[in-house]
C-alpha positions as CSV (number, residue, x, y, z in Angstrom):
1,X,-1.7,14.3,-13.4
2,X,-4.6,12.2,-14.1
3,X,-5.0,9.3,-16.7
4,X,-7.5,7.5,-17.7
5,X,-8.9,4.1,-18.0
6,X,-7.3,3.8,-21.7
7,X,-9.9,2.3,-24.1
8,X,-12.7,1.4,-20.9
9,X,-14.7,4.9,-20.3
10,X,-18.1,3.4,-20.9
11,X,-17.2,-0.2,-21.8
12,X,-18.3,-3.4,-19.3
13,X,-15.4,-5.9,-18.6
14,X,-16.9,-7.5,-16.0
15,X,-15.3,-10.7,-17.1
16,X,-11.6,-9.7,-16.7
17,X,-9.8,-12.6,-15.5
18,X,-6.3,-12.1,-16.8
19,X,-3.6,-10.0,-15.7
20,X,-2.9,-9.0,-19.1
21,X,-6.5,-6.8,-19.0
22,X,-4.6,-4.4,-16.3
23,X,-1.1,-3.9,-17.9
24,X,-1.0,-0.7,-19.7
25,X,0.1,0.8,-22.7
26,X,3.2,2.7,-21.0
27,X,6.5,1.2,-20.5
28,X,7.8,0.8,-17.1
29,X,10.6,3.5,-16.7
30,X,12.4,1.7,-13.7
31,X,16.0,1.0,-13.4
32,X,16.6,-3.1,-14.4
33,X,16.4,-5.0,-11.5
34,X,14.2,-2.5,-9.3
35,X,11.8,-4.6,-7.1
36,X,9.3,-2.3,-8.2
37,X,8.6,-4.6,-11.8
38,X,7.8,-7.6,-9.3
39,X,5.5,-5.9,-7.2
40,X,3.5,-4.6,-10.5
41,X,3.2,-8.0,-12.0
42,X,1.4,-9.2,-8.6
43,X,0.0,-6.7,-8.7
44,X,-1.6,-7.3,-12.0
45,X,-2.3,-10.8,-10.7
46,X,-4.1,-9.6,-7.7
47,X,-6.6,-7.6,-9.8
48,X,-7.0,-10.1,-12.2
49,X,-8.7,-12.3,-9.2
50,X,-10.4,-9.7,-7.7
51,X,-12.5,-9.9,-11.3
52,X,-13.0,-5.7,-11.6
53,X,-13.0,-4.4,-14.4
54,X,-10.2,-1.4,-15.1
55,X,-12.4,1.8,-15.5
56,X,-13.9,0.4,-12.3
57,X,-10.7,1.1,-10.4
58,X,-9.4,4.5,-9.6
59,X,-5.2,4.0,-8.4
60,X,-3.7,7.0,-6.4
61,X,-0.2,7.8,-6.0
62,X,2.2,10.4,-5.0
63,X,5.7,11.3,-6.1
64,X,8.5,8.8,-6.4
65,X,10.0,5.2,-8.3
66,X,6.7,3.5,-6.9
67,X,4.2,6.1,-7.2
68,X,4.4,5.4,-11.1
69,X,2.5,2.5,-10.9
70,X,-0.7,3.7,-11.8
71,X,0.8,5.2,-15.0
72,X,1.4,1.2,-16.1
73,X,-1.7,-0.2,-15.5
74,X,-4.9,0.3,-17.4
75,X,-7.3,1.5,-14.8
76,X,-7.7,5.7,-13.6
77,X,-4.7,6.9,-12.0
78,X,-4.4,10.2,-10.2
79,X,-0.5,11.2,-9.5
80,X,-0.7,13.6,-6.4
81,X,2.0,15.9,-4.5
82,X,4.5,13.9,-2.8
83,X,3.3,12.6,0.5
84,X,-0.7,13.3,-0.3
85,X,-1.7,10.2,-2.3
86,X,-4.2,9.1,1.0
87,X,-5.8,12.4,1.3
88,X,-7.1,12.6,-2.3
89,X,-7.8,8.9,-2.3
90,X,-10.2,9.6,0.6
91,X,-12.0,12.7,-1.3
92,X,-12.3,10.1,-4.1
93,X,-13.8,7.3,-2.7
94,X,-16.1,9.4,-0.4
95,X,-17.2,11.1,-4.0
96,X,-17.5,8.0,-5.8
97,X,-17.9,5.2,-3.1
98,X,-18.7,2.3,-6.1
99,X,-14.9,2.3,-7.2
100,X,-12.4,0.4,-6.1
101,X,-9.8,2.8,-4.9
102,X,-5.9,1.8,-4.4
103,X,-2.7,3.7,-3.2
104,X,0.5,3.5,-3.8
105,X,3.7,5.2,-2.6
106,X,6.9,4.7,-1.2
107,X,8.6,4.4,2.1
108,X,9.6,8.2,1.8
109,X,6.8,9.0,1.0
110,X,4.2,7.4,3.2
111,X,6.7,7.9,6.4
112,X,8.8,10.9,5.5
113,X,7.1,13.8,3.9
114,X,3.4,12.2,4.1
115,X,3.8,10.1,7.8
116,X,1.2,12.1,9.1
117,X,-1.7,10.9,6.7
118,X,-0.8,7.4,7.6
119,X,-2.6,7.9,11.1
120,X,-5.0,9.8,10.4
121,X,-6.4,7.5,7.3
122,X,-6.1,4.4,9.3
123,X,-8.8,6.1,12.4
124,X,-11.3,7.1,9.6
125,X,-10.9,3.4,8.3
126,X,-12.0,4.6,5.0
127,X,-12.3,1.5,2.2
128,X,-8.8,1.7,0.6
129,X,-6.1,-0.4,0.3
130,X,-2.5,1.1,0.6
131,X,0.8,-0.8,-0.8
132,X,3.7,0.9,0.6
133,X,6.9,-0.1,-1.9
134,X,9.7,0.1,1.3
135,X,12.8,0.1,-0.1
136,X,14.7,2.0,2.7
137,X,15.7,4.7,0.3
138,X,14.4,8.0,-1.7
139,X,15.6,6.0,-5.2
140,X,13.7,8.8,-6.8
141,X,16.4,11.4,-5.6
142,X,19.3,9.1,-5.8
143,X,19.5,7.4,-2.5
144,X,18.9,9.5,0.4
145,X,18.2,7.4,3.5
146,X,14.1,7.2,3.8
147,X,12.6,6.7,8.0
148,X,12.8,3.0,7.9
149,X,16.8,2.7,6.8
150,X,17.9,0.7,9.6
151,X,20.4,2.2,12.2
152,X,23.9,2.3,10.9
153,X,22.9,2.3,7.1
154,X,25.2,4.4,4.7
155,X,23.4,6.0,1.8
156,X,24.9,7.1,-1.6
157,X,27.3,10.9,-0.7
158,X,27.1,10.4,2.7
159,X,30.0,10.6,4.8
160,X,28.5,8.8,8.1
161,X,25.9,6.3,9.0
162,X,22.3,7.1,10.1
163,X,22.2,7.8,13.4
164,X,18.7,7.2,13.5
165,X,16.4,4.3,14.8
166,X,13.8,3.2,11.6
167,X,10.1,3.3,11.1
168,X,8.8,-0.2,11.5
169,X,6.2,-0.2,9.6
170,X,3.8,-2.6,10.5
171,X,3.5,-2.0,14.0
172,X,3.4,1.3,13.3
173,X,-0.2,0.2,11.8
174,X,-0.9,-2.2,14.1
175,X,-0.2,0.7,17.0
176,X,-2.5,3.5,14.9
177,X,-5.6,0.8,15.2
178,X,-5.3,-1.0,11.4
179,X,-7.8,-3.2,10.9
180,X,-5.8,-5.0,8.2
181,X,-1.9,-5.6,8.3
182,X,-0.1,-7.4,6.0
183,X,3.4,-7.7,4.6
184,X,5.0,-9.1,1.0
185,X,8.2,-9.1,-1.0
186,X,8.5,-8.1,-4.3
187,X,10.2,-11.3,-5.2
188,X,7.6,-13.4,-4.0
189,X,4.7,-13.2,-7.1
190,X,2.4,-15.7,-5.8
191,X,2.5,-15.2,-2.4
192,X,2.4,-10.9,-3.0
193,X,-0.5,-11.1,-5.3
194,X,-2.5,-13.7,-2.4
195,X,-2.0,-10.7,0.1
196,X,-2.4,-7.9,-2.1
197,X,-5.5,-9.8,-2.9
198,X,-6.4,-10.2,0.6
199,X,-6.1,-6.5,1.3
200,X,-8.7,-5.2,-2.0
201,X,-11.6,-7.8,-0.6
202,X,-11.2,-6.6,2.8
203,X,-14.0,-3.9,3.9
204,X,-11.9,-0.6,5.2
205,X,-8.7,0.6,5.4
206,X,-5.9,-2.6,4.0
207,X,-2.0,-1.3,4.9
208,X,0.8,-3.5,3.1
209,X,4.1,-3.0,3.5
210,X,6.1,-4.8,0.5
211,X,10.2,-5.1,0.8
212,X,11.1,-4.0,-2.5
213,X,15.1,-3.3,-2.9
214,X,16.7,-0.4,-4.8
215,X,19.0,-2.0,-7.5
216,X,20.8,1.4,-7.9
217,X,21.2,3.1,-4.4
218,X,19.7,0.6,-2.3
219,X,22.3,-2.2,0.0
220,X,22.7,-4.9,-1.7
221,X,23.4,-6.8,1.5
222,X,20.1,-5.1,3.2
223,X,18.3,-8.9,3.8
224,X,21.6,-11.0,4.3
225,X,21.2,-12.6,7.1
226,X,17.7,-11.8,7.5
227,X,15.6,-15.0,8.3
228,X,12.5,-14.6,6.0
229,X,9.6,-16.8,7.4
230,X,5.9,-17.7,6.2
231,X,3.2,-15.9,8.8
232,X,0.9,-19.0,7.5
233,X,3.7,-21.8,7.5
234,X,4.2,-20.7,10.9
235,X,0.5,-21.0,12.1
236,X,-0.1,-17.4,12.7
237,X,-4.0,-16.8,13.8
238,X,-4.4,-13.6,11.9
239,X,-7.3,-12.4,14.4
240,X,-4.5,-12.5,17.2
241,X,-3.3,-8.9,17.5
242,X,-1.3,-9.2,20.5
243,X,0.2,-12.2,18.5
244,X,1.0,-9.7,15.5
245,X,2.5,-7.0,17.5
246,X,5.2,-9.1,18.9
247,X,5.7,-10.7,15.6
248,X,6.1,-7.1,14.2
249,X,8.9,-6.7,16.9
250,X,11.3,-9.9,15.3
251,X,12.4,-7.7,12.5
252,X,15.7,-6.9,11.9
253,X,16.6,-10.4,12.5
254,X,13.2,-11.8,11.0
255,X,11.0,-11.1,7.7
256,X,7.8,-12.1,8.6
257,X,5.3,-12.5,5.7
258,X,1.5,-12.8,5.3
259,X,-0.9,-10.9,7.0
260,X,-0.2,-10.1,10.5
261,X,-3.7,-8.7,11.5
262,X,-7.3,-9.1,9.9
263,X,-9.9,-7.6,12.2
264,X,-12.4,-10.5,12.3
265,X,-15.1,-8.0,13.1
266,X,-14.3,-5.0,11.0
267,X,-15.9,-2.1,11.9
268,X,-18.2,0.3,9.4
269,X,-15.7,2.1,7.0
270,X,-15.9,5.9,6.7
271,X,-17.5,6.1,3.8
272,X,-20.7,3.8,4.8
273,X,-21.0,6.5,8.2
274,X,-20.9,9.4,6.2
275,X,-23.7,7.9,4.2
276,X,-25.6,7.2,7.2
277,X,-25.4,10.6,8.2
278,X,-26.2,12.0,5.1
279,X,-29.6,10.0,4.7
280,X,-31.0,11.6,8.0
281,X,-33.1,14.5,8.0
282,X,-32.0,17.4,7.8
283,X,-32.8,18.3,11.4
284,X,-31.0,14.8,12.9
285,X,-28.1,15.7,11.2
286,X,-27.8,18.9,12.6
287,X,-28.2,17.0,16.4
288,X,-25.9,14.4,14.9
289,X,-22.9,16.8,14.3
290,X,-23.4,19.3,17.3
């Protein structure tokens, strides 16, 4: 399904500077209390500071309680199959390299049905930034456990715990080669909409993973006990990779948050190579690609 920049085709808002500009006209169909409402307001806020206007931004999503988002805000959205939100955001971007390009999904769907994308999207290093809504559930099917439930979790109709260790999802980035890491909570606006922030300026592939709980099939209990600590209170050097990997390794017992990694020398993203390769002739193309 594909919607449109509502009231922008052809219109310049350069001057957007409120949140207000990218909340659209559709009514947020999420259950009350569902993390998701925080991590759209920062969102919101995030874009607000960037300063694009909305028919300027193309949002991707694929099936599930987070891949609405784009249906709430007032920029192009483009709902995919489940699991195939990166793809088509690629094939996007590559066809219309001057938009700013986002995705969205869930934890289900970016490490269940659609966990192969993740790698493959991070080596091209195309110029996207992907929010991953992790709320250790499919809350779109009532409940079933999603890859990063932790081990011993007990989801709605089951009769036994999972079995199975979870998805950690930021060092599964850092380990694919991410040249941008970072990691919120929906709770947290201010801090949320800094890193979301961080992740849209950043030139290539931006991966953040946002804790947002399930109010209806999620547990409740899921962060008790957790320690949740500031990457920046703590004096994190973002350019330390090594550093961010063993940080990556504290969780269950530790939420870090901030960005973990920021490649201070970020490589060409895909798009600017294909380019390149495009504006050869025709004959060092040919040499180029055999």
């Amino acid at each position: 399904m594909i919607s449109t920049a509502k009231g922008q085709r052809g219109k310049s808002r350069a001057g957007c500077r409120s949140a207000r500009d990218f909340r659209g006209e559709v009514k947020p169909s999420w259950c009350a209390g569902c993390g998701d409402f925080g991590v759209m307001a920062a969102l919101h806020k995030a874009l607000a500071a960037v300063g694009r206007p909305p028919h300027e931004i193309a949002f991707v999503s694929g099936v599930g309680c987070s891949s609405r988002i784009p249906e709430y805000t007032t920029a192009y959205g483009f709902s995919s199959l489940h699991g195939r939100a990166l793809p088509v955001a690629q094939g996007i971007k590559l066809a219309r390299p001057e938009l700013l390009v986002l995705v969205a999904g869930g934890d289900g769907d970016g490490f269940a049905i659609g966990g192969g994308h993740v790698s493959h999207a991070i080596r091209r290093n195309p110029d996207l930034t992907y929010l991953v809504l992790d709320n250790h559930v499919h809350g779109l099917t009532d409940g079933q456990l999603s890859p990063t439930a932790p081990f011993g979790a007990k989801g709605p109709g089951l009769s036994t715990s999972s079995l199975e260790s979870p998805v950690n999802p930021i060092l599964y980035a850092l380990s694919y080669g991410a040249n941008f890491v970072a990691q919120g909570i929906a709770s947290d606006l201010e801090g949320l909409s800094k890193v979301i922030e961080e992740a849209i300026r950043f030139p290539g592939f931006a991966f953040v993973n946002i804790e947002s709980p399930c109010a209806s099939f999620g547990d409740p209990d899921a962060l008790a006990g957790v320690k949740v600590r500031s990457l920046e209170d703590e004096g994190h050097d973002p350019g330390n990779k090594q550093k961010a990997m063993e940080l990556a390794q504290a969780r269950p017992g530790t939420l870090y948050l901030g960005v973990f990694y920021r490649n201070p020398n970020p490589p060409p993203a895909y798009g600017t190579l294909v380019r390149g390769l495009q504006q050869k002739p025709a004959r060092a193309l040919v040499e180029a690609l055999v």
